[in-house]
N, C-alpha and C positions, 0 to 999 in steps of 0.2 A: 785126077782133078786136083790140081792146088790156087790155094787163092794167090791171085798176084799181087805184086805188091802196087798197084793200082786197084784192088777189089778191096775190101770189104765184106767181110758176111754177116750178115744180121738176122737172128735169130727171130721170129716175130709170131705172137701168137693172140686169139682174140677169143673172146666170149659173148657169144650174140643172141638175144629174142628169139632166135628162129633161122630157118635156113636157108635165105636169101636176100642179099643187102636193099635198100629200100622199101621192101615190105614190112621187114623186121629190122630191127637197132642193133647196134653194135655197140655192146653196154661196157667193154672194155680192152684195151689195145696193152700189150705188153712186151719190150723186146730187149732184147742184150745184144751185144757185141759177142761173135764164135772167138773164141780163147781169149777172154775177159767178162766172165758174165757180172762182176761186180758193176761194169759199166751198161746199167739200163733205164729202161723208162717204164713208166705203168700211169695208165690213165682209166679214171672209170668217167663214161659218158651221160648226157640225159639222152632218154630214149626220142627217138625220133618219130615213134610209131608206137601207135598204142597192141600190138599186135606181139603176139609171143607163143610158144608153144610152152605149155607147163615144164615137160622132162627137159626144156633148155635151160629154165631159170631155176628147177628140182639142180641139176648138174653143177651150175654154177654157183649155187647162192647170191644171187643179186638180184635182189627187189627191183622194180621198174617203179615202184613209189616213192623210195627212197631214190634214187640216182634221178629221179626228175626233181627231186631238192638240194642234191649234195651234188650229183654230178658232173661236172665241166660242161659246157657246150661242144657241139662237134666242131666248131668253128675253132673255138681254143685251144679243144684237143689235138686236130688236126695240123694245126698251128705249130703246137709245143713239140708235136711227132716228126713235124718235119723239121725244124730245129734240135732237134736231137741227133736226127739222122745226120742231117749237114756236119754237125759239129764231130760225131761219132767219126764219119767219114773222112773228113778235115777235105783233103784233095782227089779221095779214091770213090771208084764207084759203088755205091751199095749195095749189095746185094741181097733181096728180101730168101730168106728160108724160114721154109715151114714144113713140119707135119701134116702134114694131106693140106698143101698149100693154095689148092684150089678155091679150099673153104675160106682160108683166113684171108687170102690175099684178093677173092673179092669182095668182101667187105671195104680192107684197106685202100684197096682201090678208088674202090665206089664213095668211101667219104673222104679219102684224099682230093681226088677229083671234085667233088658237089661241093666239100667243104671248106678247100685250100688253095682249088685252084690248079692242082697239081701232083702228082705222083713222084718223091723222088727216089724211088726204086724202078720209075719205068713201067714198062709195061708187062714183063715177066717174073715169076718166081721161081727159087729151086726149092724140087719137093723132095725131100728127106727119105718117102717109100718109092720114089723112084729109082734115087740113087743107092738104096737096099738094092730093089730088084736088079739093078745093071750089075750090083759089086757081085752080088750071092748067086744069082741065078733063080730066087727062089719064088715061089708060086706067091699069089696075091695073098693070100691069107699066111704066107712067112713074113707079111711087112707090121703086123700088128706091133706097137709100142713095146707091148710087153715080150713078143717074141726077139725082137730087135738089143731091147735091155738085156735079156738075158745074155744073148749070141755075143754080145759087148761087153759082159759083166758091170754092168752100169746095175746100179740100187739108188735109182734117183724117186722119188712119189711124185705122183701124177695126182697135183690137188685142183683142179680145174682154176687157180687162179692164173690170170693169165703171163702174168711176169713170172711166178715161177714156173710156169709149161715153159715159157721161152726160153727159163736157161736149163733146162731138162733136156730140151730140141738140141741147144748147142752142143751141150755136154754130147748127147751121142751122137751129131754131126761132126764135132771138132774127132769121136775116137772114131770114126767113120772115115773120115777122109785121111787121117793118120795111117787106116793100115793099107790104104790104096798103094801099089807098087807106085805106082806115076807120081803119087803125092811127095815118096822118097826120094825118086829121082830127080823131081822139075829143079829147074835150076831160074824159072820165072818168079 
């Protein structure tokens, strides 16, 4: 797998109330560019929803009282994300990655859409423990973070803020897809 030179990868990671989008808030959206992670975005949001699970907002440390006085609309943030994205991309297609991208990407999803009108990553993501599994062969419990850093020699911290998860993600995407034979090869 390489990226073309029409793609784009983007690293994208979030911090939510709870564990499904519209129930719960997505209290924070953060993402880099794969081999440039100085180029990113971070945004913290007002909740949408009075609803939360304690061990989400224990994780993350974000108040839902504070960020409904400090932080952005989902309309703005939505906004500012898709403009980043466009610009990040300039001509090429973006591509959303994440760590157990399910999670993060339907959030982004669900308020890109409600709140922008629009998804510019589409309607797919690439999930980082998938493409473990495809490269190693190895069982669901060899995709955990910390097994993955090690296998990579990656000593990156995992502080649940969301823009630095994201250049964490890249960081061991970008030496992920480096040691793919195919990646050495493509000539795309």
């Amino acid at each position: 797998m390489s990226e073309s030179k029409d793609e784009v990868y983007i690293s994208v990671d979030i911090e939510a109330s709870g564990p499904i989008p519209g129930e719960y808030s997505m209290l924070s959206v953060g993402a880099c560019e794969v081999g440039n992670v100085k180029n990113g975005f971070y945004a913290e949001l007002q909740p949408i929803s009075e609803k939360y699970v304690k061990e989400a907002l224990d994780v993350c440390g974000l108040s839902m009282e504070k960020l409904r006085k400090t932080g952005m609309s989902p309309c703005e943030a939505m906004r500012k994300f898709a403009e980043w994205t466009k610009w990040t991309a300039k001509e090429r297609k973006p591509v959303f990655v994440g760590y157990n991208a399910g999670f993060d990407w339907s959030f982004v999803n669900y308020y890109f859409v409600r709140f922008a009108g629009e998804n510019p990553y589409g309607v797919s993501a690439l999930d980082i423990k998938s493409v473990w599994l495809g490269m190693t062969g190895s069982s669901w419990s060899g995709t955990s973070k910390t097994h993955i850093k090690r296998n990579l020699g990656i000593d990156a911290e995992h502080t649940h803020n969301a823009l630095d998860d994201a250049k964490e993600q890249a960081i061991i995407f970008q030496k992920m897809i480096g040691r793919l034979p195919i990646a050495k090869n493509s000539k795309s």
